[in-house]
Structure formats: C-alpha cells, structure tokens
C-alpha positions in Angstrom: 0.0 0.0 0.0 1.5 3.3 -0.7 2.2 5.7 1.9 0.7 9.2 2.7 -2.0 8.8 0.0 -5.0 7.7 2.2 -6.6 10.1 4.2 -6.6 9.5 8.3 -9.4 7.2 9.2 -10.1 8.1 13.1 -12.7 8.8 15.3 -15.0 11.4 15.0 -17.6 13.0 17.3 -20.9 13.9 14.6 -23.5 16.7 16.6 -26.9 16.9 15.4 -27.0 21.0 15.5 -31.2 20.5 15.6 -31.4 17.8 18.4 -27.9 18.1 20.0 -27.6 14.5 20.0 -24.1 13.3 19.8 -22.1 10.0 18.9 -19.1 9.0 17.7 -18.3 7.3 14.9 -15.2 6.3 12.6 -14.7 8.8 9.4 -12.2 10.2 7.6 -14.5 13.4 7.2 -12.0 16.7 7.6 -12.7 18.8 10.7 -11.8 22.0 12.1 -13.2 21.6 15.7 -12.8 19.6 18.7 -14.8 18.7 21.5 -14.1 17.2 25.2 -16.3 13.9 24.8 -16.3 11.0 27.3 -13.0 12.9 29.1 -11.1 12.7 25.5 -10.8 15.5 22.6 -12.1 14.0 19.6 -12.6 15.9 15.9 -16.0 17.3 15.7 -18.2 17.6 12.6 -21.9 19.2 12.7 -24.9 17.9 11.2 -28.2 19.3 10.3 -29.7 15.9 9.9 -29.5 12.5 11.4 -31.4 9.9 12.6 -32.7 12.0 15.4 -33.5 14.6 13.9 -34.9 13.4 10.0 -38.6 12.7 9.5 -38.4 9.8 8.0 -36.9 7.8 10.8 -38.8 9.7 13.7 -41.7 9.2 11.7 -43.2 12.2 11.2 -42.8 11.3 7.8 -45.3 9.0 8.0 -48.0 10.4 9.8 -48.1 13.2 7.1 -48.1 10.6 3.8 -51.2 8.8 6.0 -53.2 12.1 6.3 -52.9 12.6 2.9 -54.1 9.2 1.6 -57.1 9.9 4.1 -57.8 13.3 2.3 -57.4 11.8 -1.1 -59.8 8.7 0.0 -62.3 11.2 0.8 -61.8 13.4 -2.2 -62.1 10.3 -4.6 -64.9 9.2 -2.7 -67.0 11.5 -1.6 -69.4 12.3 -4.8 -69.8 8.3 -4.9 -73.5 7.6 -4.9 -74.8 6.3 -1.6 -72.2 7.9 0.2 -72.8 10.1 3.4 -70.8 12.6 2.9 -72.7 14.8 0.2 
C-alpha cells in the first residue's frame, strides 16, 4: 500500500445542530473543531440531519403521507352515490 496517499481514518464525534444528539463514529471526514467527549478530545463535525433529527426515521414522515391518503380517499370518494358525505 503506498504511503501518505489515504486520508486518516479516526474517530470522530458527529453533533446533530437541531437535536444536540451526539455520537461517535469512525470517518475520515476533515474537521476543524474539537470537542471534550467521554474525558477525551475528539474531531468534531456538525450535522443538520440524522437519525434523530430526520422525519423519516422519527416518523413524522409517515403520519403526514397517512393524512394525505385519508384526504385523497375522501376526495375520490366522496361524490360516490350512496355515500354520506354529500
């Protein structure tokens, strides 16, 4: 392998900037900051999404696609004859 090519694969302290939620996490991302973390300095990178923070995986996402397939149910349906909603 050659020498001084790759770039410095270490550990790395990632802060959600909406949530404040941090972890740590191998990376060879290039950061100008440090933090004090678990009584060690680590590189620190910000984030304005993660898993904490990003609809889809604290599912907001979801209640918002289901309120719009009730909407559209209704819509569709709602000139149907027989129906009760007229």
């Amino acid at each position: 392998m050659k020498q001084n090519i790759h770039p410095q694969y270490r550990e790395v302290v990632f802060l959600d900037t909406q949530t404040s939620h941090k972890f740590i996490i191998r990376s060879t991302v290039n950061t100008k900051d440090s933090i004090k973390f678990d009584g060690k300095d680590y590189p620190l990178f910000k984030c304005d999404v993660t898993s904490k923070s990003h609809p889809f995986y604290t599912g907001a996402q979801t209640r918002i696609i289901e309120t719009g397939r009730v909407e559209k149910f209704r819509a569709r349906f709602s000139h149907t004859p027989g129906s009760s909603n007229k």
